[in-house]
C-alpha positions as CSV (number, residue, x, y, z in Angstrom):
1,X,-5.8,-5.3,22.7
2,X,-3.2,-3.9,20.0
3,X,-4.8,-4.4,16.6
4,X,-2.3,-6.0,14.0
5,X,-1.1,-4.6,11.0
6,X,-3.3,-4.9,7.7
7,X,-0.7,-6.5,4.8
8,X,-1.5,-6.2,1.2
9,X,0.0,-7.5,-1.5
10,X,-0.1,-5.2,-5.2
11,X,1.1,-5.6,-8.8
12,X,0.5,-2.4,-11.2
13,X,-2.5,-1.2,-8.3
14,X,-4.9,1.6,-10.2
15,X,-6.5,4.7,-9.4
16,X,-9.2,3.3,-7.4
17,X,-6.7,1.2,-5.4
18,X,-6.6,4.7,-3.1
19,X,-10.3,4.7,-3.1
20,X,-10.2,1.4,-1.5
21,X,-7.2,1.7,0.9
22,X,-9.9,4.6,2.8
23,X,-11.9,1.6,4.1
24,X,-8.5,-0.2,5.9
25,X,-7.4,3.1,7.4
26,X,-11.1,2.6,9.6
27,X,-10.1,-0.9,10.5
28,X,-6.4,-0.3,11.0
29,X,-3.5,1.9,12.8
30,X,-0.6,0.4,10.8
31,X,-1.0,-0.8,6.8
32,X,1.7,-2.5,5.3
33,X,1.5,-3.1,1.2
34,X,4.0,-5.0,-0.5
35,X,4.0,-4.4,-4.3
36,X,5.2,-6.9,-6.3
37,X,7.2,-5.0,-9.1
38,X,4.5,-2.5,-10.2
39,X,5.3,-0.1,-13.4
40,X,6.8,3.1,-12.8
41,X,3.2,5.0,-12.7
42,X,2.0,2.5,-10.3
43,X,4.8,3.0,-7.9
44,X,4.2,6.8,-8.0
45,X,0.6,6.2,-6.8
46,X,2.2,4.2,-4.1
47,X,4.3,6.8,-3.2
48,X,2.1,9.3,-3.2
49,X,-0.3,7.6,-0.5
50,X,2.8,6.6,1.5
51,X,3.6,10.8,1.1
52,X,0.0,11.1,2.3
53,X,-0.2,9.3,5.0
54,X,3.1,9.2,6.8
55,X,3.2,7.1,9.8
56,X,0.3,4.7,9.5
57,X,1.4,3.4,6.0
58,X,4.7,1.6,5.3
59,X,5.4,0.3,2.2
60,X,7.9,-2.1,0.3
61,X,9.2,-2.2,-3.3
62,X,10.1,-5.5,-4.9
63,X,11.6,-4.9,-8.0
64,X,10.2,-8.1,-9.6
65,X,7.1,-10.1,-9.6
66,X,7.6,-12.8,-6.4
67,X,4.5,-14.6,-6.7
């Protein structure tokens, strides 16, 4: 049985966001995060795990807060 995608929702994630994301890569093949317009550093920590971890990450940008 194909295990579905983990989805998580951010706004301005920190540092320790990363630290945490470790735990869903054990549980999951596919992460999907949806940031909810995040600063500019924020987004480049994003980025930078999306740079990381290529095909199991997938992430979208909204450029403002959407609840």
């Amino acid at each position: 049985m194909k295990i579905p995608p983990a989805l998580i929702i951010t706004y301005n994630p920190t540092t320790d966001f990363r630290k945490h994301l470790k735990f869903f890569y054990e549980e999951f093949e596919q992460i999907i995060i949806v940031d909810n317009g995040s600063n500019l550093k924020a987004c480049n920590l994003l980025e930078q795990e999306a740079e990381d971890r290529l095909s199991s990450l997938k992430i979208i940008f909204n450029e403002e807060n959407l609840g």
